[in-house]
N, C-alpha and C positions, 0 to 999 in steps of 0.2 A: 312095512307095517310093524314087522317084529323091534325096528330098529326104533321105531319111533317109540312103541311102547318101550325098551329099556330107557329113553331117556326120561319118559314121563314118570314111572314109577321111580329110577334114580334122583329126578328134582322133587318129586312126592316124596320121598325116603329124606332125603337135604331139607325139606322144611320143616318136616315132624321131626326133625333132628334138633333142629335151630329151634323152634317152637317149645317142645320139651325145654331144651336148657333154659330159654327164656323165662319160660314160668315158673321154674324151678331156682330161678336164681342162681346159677351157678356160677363161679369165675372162670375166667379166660382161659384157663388150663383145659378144666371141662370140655367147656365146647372146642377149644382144639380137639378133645381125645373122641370127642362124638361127631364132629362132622373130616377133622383129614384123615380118617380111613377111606371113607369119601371121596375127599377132593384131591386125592392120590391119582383116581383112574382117570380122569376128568381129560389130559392131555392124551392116554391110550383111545381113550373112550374117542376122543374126537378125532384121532388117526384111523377111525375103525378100525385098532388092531385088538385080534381076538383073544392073544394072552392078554390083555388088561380086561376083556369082556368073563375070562376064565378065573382070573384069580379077584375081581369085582364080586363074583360067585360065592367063593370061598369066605370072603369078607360078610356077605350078606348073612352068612349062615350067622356070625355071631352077635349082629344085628337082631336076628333071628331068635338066639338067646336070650339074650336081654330085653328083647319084647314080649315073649311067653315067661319071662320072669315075671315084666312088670303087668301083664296082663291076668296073671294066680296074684299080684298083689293089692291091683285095685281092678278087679274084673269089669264096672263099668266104663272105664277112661277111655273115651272115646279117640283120645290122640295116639295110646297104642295101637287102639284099633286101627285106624289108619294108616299106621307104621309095620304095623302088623302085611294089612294089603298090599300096602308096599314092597315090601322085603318078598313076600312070596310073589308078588308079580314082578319084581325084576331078576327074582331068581329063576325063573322058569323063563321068563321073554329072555333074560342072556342065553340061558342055557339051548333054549331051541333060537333063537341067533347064530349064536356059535357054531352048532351043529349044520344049520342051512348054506349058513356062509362059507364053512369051512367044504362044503361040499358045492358048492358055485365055484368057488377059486380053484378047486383040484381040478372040477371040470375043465373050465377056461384054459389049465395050465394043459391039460393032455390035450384040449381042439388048438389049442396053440402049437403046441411037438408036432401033433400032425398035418400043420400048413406047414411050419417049417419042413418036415420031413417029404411033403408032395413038393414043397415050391426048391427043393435041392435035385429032385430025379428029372 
């Protein structure tokens, strides 16, 4: 569930990304600099490996910035708004991601020592 929501709010996050620059007119530099921060984690993201879910994190925070910038600057835009919910839903669905998963796999790794360890005696 957790996993699904980071991808939902990550492709939420990628559209109000894309969306902005589009109506803002920007050039091609732009939206490189607004969506490959993005489309960096995209190969981690789909190895579910959890440093790319950890530093995804990091990234969002200044995502983050620049939406409570642009939302003190046009307070009703609904497209921050949205980007807004984004950013904080896939910084909390990574973050307790991270945390659940990284605590499945330690499990699995100790019930695994301990077959190995019974199927040696």
């Amino acid at each position: 569930m957790l996993w699904l929501l980071c991808w939902l709010s990550w492709l939420l996050l990628l559209a109000q990304q894309s969306a902005d620059a589009y109506l803002q007119g920007l050039p091609w530099v732009f939206w490189l600099a607004k969506l490959l921060p993005l489309l960096i984690f995209l190969p981690g993201m789909l190895r579910d490996n959890l440093r790319s879910y950890i530093w995804l994190c990091f990234v969002t925070l200044l995502y983050f910035i620049a939406l409570v910038e642009r939302l003190f600057a046009l307070p009703g835009n609904g497209l921050a708004i949205v980007g807004m919910v984004a950013v904080v839903t896939l910084f909390c669905a990574a973050m307790i991601y991270v945390r659940s998963r990284a605590r499945e796999l330690r499990f699995a790794a100790v019930e695994a020592e301990q077959t190995m360890e019974t199927s040696d005696e």
